[in-house]
N, C-alpha and C positions, 0 to 999 in steps of 0.2 A: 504494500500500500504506500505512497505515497505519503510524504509529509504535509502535515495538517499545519498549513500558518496565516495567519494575519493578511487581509487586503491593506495597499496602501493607501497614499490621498486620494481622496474624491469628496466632494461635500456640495455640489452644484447641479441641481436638477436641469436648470435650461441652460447648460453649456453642448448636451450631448441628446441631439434630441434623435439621433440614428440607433440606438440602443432601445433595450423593453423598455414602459416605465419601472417606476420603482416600488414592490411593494409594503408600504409604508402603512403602520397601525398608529392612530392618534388613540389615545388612552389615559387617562387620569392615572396618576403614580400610584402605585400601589401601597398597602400599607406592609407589605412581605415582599421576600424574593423573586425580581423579574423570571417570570419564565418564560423558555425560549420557546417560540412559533416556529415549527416547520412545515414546508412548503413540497411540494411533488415536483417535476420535471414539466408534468402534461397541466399545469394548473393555470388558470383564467389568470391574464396577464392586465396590471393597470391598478393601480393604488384608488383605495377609497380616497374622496374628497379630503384636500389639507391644504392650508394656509400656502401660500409662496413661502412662507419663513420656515417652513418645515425641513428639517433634518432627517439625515437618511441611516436608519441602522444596518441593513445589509439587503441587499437585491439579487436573485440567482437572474442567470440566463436559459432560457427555455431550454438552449443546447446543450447547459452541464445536469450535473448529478450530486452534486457534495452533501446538497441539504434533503433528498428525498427519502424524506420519515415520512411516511402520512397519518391518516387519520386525528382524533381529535384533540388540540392540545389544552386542558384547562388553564383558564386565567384567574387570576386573582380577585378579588372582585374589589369595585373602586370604592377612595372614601368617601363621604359624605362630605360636601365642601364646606369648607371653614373647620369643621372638627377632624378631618382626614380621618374620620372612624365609619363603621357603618359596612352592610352587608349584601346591598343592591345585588342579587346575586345575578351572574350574563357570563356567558362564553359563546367562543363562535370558535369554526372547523378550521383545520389549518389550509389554506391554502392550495388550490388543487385536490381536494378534497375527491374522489369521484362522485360529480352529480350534483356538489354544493353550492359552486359558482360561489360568486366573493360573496362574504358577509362581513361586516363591520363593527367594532365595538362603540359603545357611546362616544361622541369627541370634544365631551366639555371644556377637554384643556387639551388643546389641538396643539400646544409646543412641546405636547412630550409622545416621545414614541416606543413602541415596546420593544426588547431586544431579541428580535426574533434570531439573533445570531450567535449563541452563546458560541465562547471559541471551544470548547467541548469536542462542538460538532462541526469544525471549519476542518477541511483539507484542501490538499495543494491546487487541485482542479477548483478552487474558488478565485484562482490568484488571475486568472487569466480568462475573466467573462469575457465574451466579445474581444478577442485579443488586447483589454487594457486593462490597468493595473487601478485599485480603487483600495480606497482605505475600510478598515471598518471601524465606524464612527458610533459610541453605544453614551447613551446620556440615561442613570437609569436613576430617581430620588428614591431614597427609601428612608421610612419615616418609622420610627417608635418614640414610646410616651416620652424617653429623658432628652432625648440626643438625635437631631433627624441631620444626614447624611444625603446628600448629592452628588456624585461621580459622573467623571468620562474619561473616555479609553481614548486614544490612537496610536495605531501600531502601524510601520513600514518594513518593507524589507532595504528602504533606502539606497545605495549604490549597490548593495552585494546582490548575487544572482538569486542565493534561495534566502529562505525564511527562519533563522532561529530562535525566534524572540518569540514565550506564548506570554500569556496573565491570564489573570481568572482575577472576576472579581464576585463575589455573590453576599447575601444575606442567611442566616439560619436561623431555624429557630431551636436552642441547645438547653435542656430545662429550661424550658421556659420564658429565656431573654433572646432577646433578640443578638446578634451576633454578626458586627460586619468584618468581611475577611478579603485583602486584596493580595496581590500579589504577581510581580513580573518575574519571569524565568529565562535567563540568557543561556540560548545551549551553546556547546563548544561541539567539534566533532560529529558533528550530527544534531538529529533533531528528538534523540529516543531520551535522550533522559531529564531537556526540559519537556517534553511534552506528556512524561512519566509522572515527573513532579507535580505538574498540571492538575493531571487530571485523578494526584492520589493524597495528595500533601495535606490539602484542606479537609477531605474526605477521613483520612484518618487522622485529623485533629480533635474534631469534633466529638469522634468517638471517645477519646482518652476520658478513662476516668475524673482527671483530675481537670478537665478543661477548664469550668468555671471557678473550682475552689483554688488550684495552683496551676494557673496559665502559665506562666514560664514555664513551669518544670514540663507541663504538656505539651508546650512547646521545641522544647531542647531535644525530651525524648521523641516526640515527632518527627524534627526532622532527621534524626539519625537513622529512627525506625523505617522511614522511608527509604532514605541512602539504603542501608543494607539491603532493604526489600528489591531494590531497582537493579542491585548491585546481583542478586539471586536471578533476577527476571533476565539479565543482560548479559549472563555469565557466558551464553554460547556464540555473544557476538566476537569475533575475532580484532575490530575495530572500537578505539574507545571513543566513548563519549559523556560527557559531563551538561553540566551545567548551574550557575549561578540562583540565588534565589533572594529576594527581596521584597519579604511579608508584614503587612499591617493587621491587627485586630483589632478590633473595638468592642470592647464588653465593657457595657454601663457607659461608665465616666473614664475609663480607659484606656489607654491607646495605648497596645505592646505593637513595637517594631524589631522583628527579625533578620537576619542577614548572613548568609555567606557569599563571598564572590562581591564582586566591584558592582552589583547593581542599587543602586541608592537610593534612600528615602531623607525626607528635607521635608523641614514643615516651616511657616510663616509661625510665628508665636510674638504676639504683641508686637509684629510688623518688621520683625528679624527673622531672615533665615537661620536656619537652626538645623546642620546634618544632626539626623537621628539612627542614623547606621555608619560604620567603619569600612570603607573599601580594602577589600583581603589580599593584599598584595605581597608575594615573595622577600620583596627589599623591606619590608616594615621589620624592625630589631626583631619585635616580639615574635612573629610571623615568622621569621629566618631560623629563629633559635629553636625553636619548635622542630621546622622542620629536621635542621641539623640534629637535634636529641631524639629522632625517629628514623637515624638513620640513612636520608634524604640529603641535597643537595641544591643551592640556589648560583645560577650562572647566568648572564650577560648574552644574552641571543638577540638582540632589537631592543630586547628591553629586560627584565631581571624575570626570570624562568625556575619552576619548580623541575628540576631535572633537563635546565635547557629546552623545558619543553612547553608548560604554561603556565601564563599570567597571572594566574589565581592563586592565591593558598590555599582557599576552601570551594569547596563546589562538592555538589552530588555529583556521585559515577565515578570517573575518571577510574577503573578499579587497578589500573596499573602505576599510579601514584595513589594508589589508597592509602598506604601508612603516612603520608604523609599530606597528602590533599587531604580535607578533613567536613565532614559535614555538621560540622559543631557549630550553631547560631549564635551569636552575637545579639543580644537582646535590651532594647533598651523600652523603659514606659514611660508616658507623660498622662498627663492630666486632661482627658477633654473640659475644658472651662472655657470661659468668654473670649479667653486669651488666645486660644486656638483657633486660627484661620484656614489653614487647608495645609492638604498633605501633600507630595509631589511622589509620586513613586517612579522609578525610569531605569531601563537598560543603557548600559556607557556610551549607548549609542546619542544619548542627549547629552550625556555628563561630560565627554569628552570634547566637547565643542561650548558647553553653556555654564557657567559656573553656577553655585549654589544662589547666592546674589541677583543675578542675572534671571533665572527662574521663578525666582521670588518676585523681583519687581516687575516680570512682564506677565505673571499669573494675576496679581495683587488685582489692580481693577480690570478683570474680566469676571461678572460676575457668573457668569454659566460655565462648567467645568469643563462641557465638550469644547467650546471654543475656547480656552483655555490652554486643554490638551493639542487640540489642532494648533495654537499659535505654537507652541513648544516643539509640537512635531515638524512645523512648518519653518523656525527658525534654524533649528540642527539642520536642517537639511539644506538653508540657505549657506549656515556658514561649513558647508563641505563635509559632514560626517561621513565618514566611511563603512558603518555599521548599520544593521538592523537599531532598529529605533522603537521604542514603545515606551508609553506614556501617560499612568493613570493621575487623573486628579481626584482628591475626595477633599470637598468642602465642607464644616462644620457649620449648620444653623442651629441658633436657638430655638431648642424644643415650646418654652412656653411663649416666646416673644414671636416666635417666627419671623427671627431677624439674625442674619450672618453672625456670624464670632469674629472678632478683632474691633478692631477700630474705626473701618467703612460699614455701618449697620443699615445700609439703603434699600437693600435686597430684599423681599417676604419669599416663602419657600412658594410660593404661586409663580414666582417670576423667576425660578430655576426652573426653565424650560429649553 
């Protein structure tokens, strides 16, 4: 099978009117986690009714196949507005449905769309609709009683030929609290052991006993547990492959961030950038000495190498630098409070052209994530990156004020759209 990655830019309905339309669900945010819409090959082609200002979360072509799950997909049902509670219950069929023809969900709030694309279920034959290259663009709010949250994604494969960069961003619900969880995954080598991480790391988080009593330690043991899981799964591949991970939670008033590998998270806090994860690099003292009391060795190849060979000190996989590659997290927590503006999470493919600073002040006033994310995608790529590029924003609003966190409190969670 082919490798499952990320579309890159596109964000303009009337630039390309020789393609299908696009189709696009206008939906009130839900009060849980988006769930994804899939669509068939042979399905009624043409977006229900949406604003010109509409955003696009992902579009197939009649001619591919990546997304053809059919039959019915339940939706969440919308809030009641002004209180975002309430249990209006409605669904409608996915998309190509045999026989259903388009159906549509209510469009009270026509600037939010649903994410029919989770990257779960993206592979490579999405990279190339209609011989062009589009981004996938996902704006998804998700609201509970303390703390309501707004994200957007963008991901490229930027100058390189394929796709190594996935993320996963989703909501849970873990006894009983709500539980948001992101995360960018940079593979090296291939695409098998970020796309492993992907689609197991969050999945076996949430299971752990200790998740909401001791997060870190669910944490830590997590990701290890995974590594070696992957490290089992991959043992009959001849070629290695790794990959980088850079994890946010949010439980309650909470924010744990995790890290192995150079992929980084930065949050604005009372209007300062602020790195909240450590880039894992061979030449770091600490990082060096490690590796050397394991045996291991760091040398000078382009740039400073675990065994002359790579960049990273820690990552998942890698099983032929396993004693000394290391999948041990780096964890750091902060306070969701007023004081918390938004979070940036990114593969080096932004870090390496855009400094901590620089991110900060060009996310600051944009208040919609997706356009955010897209500026950020869109500068790295201006000022020459050379990498896969991916890019999540998560915005903190106040739950009882329904007004931003920091200092610009202009925003209500209605005009996160």
């Amino acid at each position: 099978m082919k490798a499952r990655e990320q579309l890159p830019l596109h964000a303009s309905l009337s630039s390309r009117p020789s393609v299908p339309p696009f189709p696009c669900f206008p939906a009130l945010p839900p009060p849980h986690p988006c769930t994804p819409l899939f669509m068939r090959e042979e399905g009624p082609w043409g977006p229900p009714p949406a604003p010109p200002s509409a955003r696009i979360s992902r579009w197939c072509s009649s001619s591919s196949s990546p997304c053809s799950r059919g039959g019915r997909s339940p939706v969440p049902p919308p809030p009641a507005a002004g209180a975002r509670a309430g249990r209006a219950a409605w669904r409608w069929r996915s998309w190509g449905s045999p026989g259903t023809g388009r159906r549509t969900p209510p469009t009270s709030d026509p600037g939010f769309f649903w994410n029919m694309n989770h990257p779960s279920f993206m592979s490579a034959q999405s990279v190339y609709l209609c011989h062009r290259k589009f981004l996938v663009l996902i704006f998804c709010p998700v609201y509970n009683s303390a703390r309501n949250v707004a994200y957007g994604v963008a991901s490229s494969p930027g100058k390189r030929a394929s796709m190594e960069d996935f993320y996963e961003a989703r909501i849970d619900d873990v006894d009983g609290e709500k539980v948001g969880m992101f995360g960018v995954y940079d593979g090296h080598g291939g695409v098998r052991a970020a796309e492993y991480v992907k689609q197991h790391l969050f999945s076996n988080l949430i299971k752990h006993p200790k998740f909401i009593t001791d997060t870190k330690a669910a944490i830590a043991e997590t990701y290890n547990r995974t590594d070696s899981e992957f490290l089992k799964a991959d043992s009959t591949q001849t070629r290695d492959a790794g990959s980088t991970a850079s994890t946010a939670i949010i439980v309650g008033d909470r924010l744990l961030v995790a890290n192995v590998g150079d992929s980084r998270a930065v949050i604005s806090k009372g209007g300062q950038a602020i790195a909240v994860s450590r880039d894992h690099k061979p030449d770091q003292t600490d990082e060096r000495q490690r590796i050397e009391d394991a045996g291991g060795f760091v040398m000078w190849a382009g740039t400073w190498r675990v065994g002359g060979v790579l960049a990273v000190s820690r990552a998942f996989g890698d099983k032929l630098l396993k004693p000394y590659v290391v999948a041990d997290p780096e964890i750091k927590e902060e306070v969701v409070d007023s004081s918390l503006e938004f979070l940036i999470l990114a593969s080096d493919g932004l870090w390496d052209v855009v400094t901590n600073e620089e991110a900060v002040a060009m996310v600051k006033p944009i208040q919609d994530p997706q356009e955010a994310a897209n500026k950020l995608l869109e500068e790295a790529s201006r000022r020459g990156s050379s990498d896969n590029i991916t890019v999540i924003i998560v915005r903190f609003i106040d739950g009882t004020t329904g007004e931003k966190s920091g200092d610009d409190k202009e925003t209500t969670n209605d005009q996160h759209s």
